[in-house]
N, C-alpha and C positions, 0 to 999 in steps of 0.2 A: 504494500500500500504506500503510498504516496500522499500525505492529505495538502492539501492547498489553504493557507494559512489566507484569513481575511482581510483586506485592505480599500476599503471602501475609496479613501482617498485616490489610490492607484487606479480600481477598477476603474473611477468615473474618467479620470486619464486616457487609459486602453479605450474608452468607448468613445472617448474626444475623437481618439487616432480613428478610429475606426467609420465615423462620422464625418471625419474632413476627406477619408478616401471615396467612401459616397459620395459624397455633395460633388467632387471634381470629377467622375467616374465618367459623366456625361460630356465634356467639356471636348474631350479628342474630336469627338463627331464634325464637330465644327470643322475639321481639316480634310475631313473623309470626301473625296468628289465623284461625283460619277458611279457612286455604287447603289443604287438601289438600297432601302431600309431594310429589305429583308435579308439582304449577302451582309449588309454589316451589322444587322444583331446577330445573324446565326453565327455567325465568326465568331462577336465580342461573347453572344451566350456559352459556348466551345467552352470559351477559356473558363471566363469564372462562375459556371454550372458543372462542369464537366472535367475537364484536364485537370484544373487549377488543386479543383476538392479531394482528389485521388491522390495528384503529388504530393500537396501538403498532409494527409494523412499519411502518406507510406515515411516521410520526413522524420513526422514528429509523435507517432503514436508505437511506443515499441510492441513487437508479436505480433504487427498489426493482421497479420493471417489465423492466428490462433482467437485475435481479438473477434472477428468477423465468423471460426466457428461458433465458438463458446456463448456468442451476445442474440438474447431472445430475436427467434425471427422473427414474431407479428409486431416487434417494434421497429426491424428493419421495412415491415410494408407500410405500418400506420405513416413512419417520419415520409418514406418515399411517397406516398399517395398524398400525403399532404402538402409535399413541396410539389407537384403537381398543381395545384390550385394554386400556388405561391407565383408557380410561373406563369401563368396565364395572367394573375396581376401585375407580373414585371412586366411581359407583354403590354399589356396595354400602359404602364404606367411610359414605357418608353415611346407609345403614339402620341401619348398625350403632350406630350414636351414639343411633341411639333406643331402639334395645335395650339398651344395657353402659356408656352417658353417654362424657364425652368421656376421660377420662382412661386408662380402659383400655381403650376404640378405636385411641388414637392410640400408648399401649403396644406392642401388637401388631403393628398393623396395618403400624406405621411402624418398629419394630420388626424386623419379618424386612423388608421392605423395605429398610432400612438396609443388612443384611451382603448380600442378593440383589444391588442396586443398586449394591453397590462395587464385590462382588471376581468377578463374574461376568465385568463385559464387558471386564477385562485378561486377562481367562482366556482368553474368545472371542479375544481377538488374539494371545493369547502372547505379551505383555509385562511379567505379574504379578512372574515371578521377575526378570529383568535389575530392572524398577522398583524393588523392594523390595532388590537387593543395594545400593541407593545410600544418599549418610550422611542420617540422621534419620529414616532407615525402620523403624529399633526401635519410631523415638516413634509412628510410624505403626501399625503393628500392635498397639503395646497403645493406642491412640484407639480402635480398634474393638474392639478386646476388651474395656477398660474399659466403650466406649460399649455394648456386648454388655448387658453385668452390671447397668449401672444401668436398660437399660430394662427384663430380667427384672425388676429390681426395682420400676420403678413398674408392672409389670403385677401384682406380689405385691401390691403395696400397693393397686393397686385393687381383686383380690379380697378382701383383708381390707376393704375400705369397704364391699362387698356385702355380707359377710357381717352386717357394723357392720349395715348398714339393713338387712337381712332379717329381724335379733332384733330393732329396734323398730319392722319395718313400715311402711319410711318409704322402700321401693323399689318403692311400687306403679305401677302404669299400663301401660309398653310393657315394664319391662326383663322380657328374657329372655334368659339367661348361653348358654345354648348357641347359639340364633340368633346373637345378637351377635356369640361365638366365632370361629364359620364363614364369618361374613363380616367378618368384619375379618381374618381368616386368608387369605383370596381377597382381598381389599382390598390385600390384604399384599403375595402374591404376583404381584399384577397392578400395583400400583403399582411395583413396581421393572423391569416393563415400560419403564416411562417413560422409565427412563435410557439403554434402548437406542433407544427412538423418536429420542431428543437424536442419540446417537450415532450413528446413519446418517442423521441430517441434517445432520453436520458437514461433508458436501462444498455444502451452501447454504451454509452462515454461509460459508466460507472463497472461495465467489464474492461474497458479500457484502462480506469483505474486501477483494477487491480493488476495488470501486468507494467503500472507505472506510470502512466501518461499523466500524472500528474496535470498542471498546469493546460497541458494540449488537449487533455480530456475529449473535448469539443469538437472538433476536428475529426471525428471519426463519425459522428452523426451526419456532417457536411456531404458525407459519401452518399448517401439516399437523401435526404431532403433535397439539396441542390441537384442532383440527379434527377430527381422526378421534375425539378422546373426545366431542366432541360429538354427533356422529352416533350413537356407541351409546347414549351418555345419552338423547339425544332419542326417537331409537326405544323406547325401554323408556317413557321418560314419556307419550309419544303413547299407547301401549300401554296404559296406567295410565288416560290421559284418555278414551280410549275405554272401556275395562272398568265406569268407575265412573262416566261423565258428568260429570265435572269439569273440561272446558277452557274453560267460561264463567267459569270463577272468574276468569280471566285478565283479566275485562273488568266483572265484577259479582258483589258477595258475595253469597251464600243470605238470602233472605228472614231477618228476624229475629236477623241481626248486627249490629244499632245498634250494640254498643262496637268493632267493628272496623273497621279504617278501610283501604280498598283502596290509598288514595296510601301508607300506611306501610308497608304490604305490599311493595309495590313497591318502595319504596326500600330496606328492608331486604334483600329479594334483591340489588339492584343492590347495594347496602354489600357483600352475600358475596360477587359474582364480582367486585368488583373487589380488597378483600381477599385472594381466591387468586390471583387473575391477580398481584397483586402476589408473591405468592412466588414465581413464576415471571420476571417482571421482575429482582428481585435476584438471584435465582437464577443468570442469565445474568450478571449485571455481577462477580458474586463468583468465580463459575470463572472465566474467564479472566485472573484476576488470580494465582491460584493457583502457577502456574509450574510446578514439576517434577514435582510430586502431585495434580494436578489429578484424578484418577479419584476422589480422596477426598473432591469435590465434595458426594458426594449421600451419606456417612456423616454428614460434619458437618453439612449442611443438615437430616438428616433429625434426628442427636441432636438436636440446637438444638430442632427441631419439638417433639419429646419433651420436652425440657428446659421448653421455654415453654408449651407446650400444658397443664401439671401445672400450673403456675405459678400460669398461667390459669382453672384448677381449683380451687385454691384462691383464687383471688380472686373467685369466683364462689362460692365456700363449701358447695363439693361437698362436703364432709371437716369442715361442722361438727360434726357427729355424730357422728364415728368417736371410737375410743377412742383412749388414751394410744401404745398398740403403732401401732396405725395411720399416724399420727400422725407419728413416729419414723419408720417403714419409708418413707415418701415424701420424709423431709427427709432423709435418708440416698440416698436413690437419685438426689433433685436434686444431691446435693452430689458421688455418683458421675458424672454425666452432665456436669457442670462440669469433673471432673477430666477425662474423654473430650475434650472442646475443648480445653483448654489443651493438651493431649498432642499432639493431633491439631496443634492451630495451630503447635506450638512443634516439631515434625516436618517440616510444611511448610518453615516459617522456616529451618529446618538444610538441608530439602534446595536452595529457593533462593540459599541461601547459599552452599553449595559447587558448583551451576551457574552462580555469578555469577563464581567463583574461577576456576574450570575455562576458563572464556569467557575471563578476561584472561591467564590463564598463557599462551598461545599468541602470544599480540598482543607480552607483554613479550620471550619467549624470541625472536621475529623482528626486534624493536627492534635498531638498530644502536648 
């Protein structure tokens, strides 16, 4: 055995990391020319659904072949089948961004995912109320209510930037508000699938455990959840590449693309899936450092997403155009979403604290 000692302050760190590699994940696309959507998600999905989650388990999970007999198999179908649903929201969650840009996709999307992904799966066990009656659980509840508030607010803020470019016609091409809408809505609701793919593959990680994986625990779930999102991703792009004749792009651009260049194509996909594969790497190292609130894993991971993904936004100069109000309403909602972490981290920190107390009161009262 191996145990992984608690460190709330560190986990919320690892889930920072893991959040700013999300938020940038999308960012390559911008350079990608000439390929059809569907040749470059099936690429970018390759890497970090598929290649990424295999290599990094065989890395970092020792036995990993002993791990894989030994570990219940209806938790290997439950995690797989449910990252299936997962995919079909990252699917959509990445049409959306062509339609409504990145800031109020990841609003939304990430948004009802946040409160879905938290308070649902202590429900399904019946452990929401005893968890929340313990000390730093106030600071818990208002993390996610603050963290609530400030994402309505960068999704206000994004509609007022549409509005911003709609009066000087400077939001032409793909966007379309109510597409984008409906799939970053489903984006939403599907992505917080995820958390439960995680959590019925927590009887792998915990045989993982016992051959040592310590820390990497995690990383062996990623094999079937991200797997299963791959399978629907690909089926939909396959789909795509047959509809439109477009899986040769894979291997040769359209006549008369001189300025695009296939090797940058390529690599920029591969930049995307190994970028999100990385959220999901920190992802794993930050929960289990968490300690006694760890279900609050995928609130803060997902605010943070939020929090960095605007950031991101603006440094790409989404919002050069918007007005003074606009402006305003997004530095006010980052500065809500800041207060969310520290609440959220500083909740953590009290509840490990008084399970650290707890732990040695017994030890002292039996001392002779």
């Amino acid at each position: 055995m191996n145990p992984v000692s608690s460190n709330p302050l560190l986990g919320v760190f690892l889930h920072g990391m893991g959040a700013g590699f999300a938020s940038t994940c999308y960012t390559p696309q911008k350079r990608v020319k000439c390929w059809s959507w569907q040749t470059y998600w099936l690429t970018q999905a390759s890497f970090c659904w598929f290649l990424l989650p295999i290599l990094g388990a065989m890395l970092t999970i020792p036995q990993l072949m002993d791990v894989l007999r030994e570990a219940p198999k209806d938790a290997m179908l439950k995690s797989f089948l449910l990252g299936t649903a997962y995919g079909i929201g990252g699917t959509a969650f990445g049409i959306s961004i062509r339609y409504i840009g990145f800031s109020l996709t990841y609003s939304i999307a990430v948004g009802l995912s946040s409160v879905l992904g938290t308070l649902i799966p202590p429900l399904v066990h019946g452990t929401l109320g005893t968890t929340l009656s313990k000390p730093g659980a106030c600071w818990i509840i208002a993390g996610i209510i603050i963290g609530t508030f400030g994402i309505a607010g960068t999704g206000l803020a994004g509609r007022l930037k549409e509005l911003d470019l709609a009066a000087q016609q400077q939001n032409k091409g793909e966007f379309n508000l109510t597409k984008g809408l409906l799939l970053s809505l489903l984006a939403g609701v599907l992505s917080a699938v995820y958390g439960f793919a995680l959590d019925a593959g927590q009887p792998i990680a915990e045989t993982a455990v016992k051959h040592g994986a310590g820390i990497w625990q995690g990383n062996v779930i990623y094999i079937f959840s991200n797997t299963g999102a791959f399978v629907t991703t690909a089926l939909y792009c396959l789909y795509l590449h047959a509809k439109h004749k477009t899986l040769a792009e894979l291997f040769e651009l359209p006549a008369g693309t001189e300025k695009a260049s296939l090797p940058v194509n390529w690599a920029m996909a591969v930049v995307t899936g190994l970028f999100w594969y990385g959220q999901f790497f920190f992802y794993n190292l930050g929960h289990v450092h968490l300690g006694e609130y760890k279900f609050t894993s995928w609130a803060i991971h997902m605010i943070m997403l939020v929090l960095f993904s605007n950031l991101v936004g603006l440094a790409l100069r989404e919002w050069r155009a918007c007005r003074r109000l606009t402006g305003a309403t997004i530095v006010f909602a980052l500065a809500v979403l800041t207060a969310a972490v520290l609440a959220l981290t500083y909740g953590n920190y009290r509840g490990d604290e008084a399970a650290q107390k707890a732990a040695v009161a017994p030890q002292t009262e039996t001392s002779p």
